[in-house]
N, C-alpha and C positions, 0 to 999 in steps of 0.2 A: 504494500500500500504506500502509494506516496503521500508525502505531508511536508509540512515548514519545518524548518530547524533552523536556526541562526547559527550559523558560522563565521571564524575569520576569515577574510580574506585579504586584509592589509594589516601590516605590522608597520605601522610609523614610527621611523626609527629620531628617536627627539636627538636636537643638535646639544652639542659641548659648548662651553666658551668660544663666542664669536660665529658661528655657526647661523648666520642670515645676521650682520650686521643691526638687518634693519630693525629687529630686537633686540638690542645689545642690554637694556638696562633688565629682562624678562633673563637671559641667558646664565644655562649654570651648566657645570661640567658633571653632574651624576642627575639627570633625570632618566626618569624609566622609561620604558616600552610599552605603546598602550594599542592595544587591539580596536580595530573597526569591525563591528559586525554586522552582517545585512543577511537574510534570508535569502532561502534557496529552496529547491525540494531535491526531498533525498528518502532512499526506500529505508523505515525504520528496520526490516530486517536485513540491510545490509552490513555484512559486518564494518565494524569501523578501527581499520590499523592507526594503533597509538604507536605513532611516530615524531622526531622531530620536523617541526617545521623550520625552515631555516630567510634569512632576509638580509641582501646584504648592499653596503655601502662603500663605494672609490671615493675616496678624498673627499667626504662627509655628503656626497651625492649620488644621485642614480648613473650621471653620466659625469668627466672630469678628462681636461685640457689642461695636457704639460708638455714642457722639455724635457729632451732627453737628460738623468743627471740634477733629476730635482725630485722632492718626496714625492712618494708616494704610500698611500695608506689603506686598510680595507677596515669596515668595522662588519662585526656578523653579531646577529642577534638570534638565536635557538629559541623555539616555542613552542609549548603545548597545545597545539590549537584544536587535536581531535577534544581533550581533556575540555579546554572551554566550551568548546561546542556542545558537548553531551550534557555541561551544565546548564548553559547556556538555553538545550532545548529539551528540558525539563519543565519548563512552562508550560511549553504545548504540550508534553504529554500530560501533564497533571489535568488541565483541560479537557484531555481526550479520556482521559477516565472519570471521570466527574460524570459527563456524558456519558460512557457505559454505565456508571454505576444506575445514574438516572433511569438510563432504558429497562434495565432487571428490575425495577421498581415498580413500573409499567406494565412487565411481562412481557418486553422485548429486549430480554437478558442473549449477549454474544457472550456465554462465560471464556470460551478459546480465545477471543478476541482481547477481553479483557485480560486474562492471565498472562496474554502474550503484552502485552501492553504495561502491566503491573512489574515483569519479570526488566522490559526494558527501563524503566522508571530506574529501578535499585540500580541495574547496572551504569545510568548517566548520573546516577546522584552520587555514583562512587569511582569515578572514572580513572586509569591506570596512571599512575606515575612515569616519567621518567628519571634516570639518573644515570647523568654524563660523567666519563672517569671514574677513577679511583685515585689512592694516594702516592702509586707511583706508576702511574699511568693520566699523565691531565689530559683532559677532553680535545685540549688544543691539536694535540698530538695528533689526532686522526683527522683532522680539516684538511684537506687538498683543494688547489685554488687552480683551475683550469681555464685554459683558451678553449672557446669553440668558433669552429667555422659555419659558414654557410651550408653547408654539407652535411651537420648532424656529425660531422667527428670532430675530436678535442684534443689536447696536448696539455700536459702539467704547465704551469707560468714560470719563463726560468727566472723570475725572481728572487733571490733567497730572503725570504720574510720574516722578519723576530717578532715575537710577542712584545704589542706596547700595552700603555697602561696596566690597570690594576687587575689581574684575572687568580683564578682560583683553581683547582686543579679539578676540584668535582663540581657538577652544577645538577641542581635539580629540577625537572622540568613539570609542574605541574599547574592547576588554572589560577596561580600568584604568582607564580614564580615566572620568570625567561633567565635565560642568560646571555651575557654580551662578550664576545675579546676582540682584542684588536691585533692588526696583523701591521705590519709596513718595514719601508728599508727607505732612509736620507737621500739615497741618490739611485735612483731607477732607468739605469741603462740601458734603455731599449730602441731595436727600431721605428724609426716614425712610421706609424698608420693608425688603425682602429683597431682596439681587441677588445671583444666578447667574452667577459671574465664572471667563470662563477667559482662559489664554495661549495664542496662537498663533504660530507658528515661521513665518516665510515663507522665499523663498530667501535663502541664506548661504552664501557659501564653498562648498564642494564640495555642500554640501545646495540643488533644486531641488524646489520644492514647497510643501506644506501642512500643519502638522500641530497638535494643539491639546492641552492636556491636558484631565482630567477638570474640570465645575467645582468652583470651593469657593462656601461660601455670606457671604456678608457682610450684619448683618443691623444697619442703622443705626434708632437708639429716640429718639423726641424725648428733646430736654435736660432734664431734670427745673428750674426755676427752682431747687431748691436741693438739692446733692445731699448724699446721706445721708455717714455716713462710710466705710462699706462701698464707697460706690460713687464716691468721693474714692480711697481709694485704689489700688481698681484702673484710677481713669483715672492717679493719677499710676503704677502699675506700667506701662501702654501707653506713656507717655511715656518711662518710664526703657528700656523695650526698645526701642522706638525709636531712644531717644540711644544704644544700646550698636552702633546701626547705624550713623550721622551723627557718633557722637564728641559728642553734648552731654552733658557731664559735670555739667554744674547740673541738669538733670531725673537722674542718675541717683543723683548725693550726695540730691539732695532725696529720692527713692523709699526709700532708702538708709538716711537716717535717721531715717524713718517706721517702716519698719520692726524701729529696733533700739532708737526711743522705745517701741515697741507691747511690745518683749520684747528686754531685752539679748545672751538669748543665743538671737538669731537668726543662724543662720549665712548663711544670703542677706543680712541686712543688711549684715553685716561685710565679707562678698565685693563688693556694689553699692560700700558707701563703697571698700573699695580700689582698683576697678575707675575709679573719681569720680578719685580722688587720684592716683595714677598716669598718668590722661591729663592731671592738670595738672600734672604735675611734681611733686610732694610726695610723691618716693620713700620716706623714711621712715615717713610719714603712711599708705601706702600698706601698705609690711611689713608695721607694726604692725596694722593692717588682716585682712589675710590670714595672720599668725599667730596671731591671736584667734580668726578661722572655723576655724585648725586645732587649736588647743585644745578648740572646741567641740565639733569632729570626735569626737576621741578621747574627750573626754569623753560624747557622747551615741551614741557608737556602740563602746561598748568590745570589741564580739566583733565585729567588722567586719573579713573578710577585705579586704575592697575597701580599695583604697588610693585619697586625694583627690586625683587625678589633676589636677587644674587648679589645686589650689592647691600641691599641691607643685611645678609648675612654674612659679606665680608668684612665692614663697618663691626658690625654687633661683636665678631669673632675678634679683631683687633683692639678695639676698645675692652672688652675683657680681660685681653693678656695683658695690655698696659696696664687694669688696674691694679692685676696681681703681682704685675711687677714691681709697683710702688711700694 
């Protein structure tokens, strides 16, 4: 029998520091993953394989333009989505029994109908976990990051890719949980053209199998011998998101002050320099930094319900340590 069931089918993967300027005072570097769901029809006794779902990102985009010999990054996010789903579409089955229950009351009782119905209920209100890795085995370990062609065939990326940021060796996959790691290498030497790049999931921890996300496109342009200023600074803007990955705080003071030479009151500047100053230790340096972005806040956004979420809690975080320093 078919019926609705809400499923994911987008996984919006939320940007880091700097990630869409045009938010810069909204921007923080640890928000989560949030699922879009929208209805579909699907046969309740179909089985449903609890697998990872996977969603991946080049240089904080679905698509991204570089030189050769300049970062390059991936971020991947893992999810439970059969798990949400089965939750997710628990509603309509509670509905649909409610309804038989109604009709046996009637004397127009389906009891197979219903049992089959009652039996699906327990199994989406309990729906399987996953768990990526073990302790000496991290999840990372099994991601393979592929070229595909026009053709339907693929090639590994000769990339060699480190683990950036903060990752974990296990990750557990269930309807709270995702997980996220990040892949990249400083300087990505590749020929110019377009490549079709996905991630793929091998076995891990309680997951046995196969699975790959959609690709993104990456689309590498000879170096120009001398590049314009336009395109100066958005190679040092790659650099500076890059370093907000790796912690190189000289590429991102540098991007930093670019852009608060271009225009003082640039509030992404003021945020970059704080962000610079504070991984070196020049707490003050830093404050002064990030009360300036929030000066500009208020000042360029006077009817602004939204409050600047990321720098008020860099503000609140610096003003504390100060006062226990005293």
């Amino acid at each position: 029998m078919k019926k609705p069931i809400v499923i994911i089918v987008v996984l919006l993967l939320a940007a880091g520091l700097g990630l869409g300027i045009r938010h810069w005072w909204r921007a923080s570097r640890a928000i989560g993953k949030l699922p879009v769901l929208l209805a579909v029809m699907k046969d309740e006794d179909e089985p449903r394989p609890i697998e990872p779902s996977l969603a991946l990102q080049v240089n904080e985009g679905k698509e991204a333009t570089v030189f050769p010999g300049t970062p390059v990054w991936f971020e991947l996010n893992a999810a439970n989505e059969a798990a949400m789903n089965d939750v997710a579409g628990t509603r309509v089955l509670a509905e649909k029994i409610e309804r038989l229950k109604a009709d046996a009351v009637q004397g127009n009782g389906r009891p197979k109908e219903l049992q089959r119905a009652l039996a699906d209920y327990r199994k989406r209100t309990a729906p399987s976990d996953i768990t990526l890795g073990d302790a000496s085995h991290p999840w990372t370990d099994a991601v393979q990051f592929l070229v595909r062609d026009g053709q339907g065939g693929e090639k590994p990326l000769s990339l060699t890719l480190k683990p950036i940021g903060d990752q974990s060796a296990t990750a557990k996959l269930d309807t709270l949980y995702t997980a996220q790691a990040g892949f990249g290498i400083a300087s990505a030497n590749m020929a110019p053209g377009t490549y079709s790049i996905a991630a793929c999931l091998g076995s891990t921890g309680s997951w046995h199998g196969r699975t790959c996300s959609d690709a993104v496109k990456l689309t590498v342009e000879p170096r120009p011998a001398k590049l314009t200023p336009d395109q100066q600074l958005a190679l040092d803007r790659q650099s500076a998101l890059y370093g907000l990955q790796v912690n190189d705080y000289d590429a991102i003071e540098k991007y930093g002050r670019e852009l608060v030479k271009a225009d003082k009151n640039s509030g992404p500047g003021h945020i970059y320099l704080g962000e610079a100053a504070l991984g070196k230790k020049n707490t003050d340096v830093a404050l002064r930094e990030f009360l300036t972005a929030r000066v500009l806040y208020d000042r360029q956004n006077p009817d602004a319900e939204e409050q600047p979420v990321y720098l008020n809690e860099r503000i609140s975080q610096l003003l504390s340590k100060k006062i226990r320093t005293k």
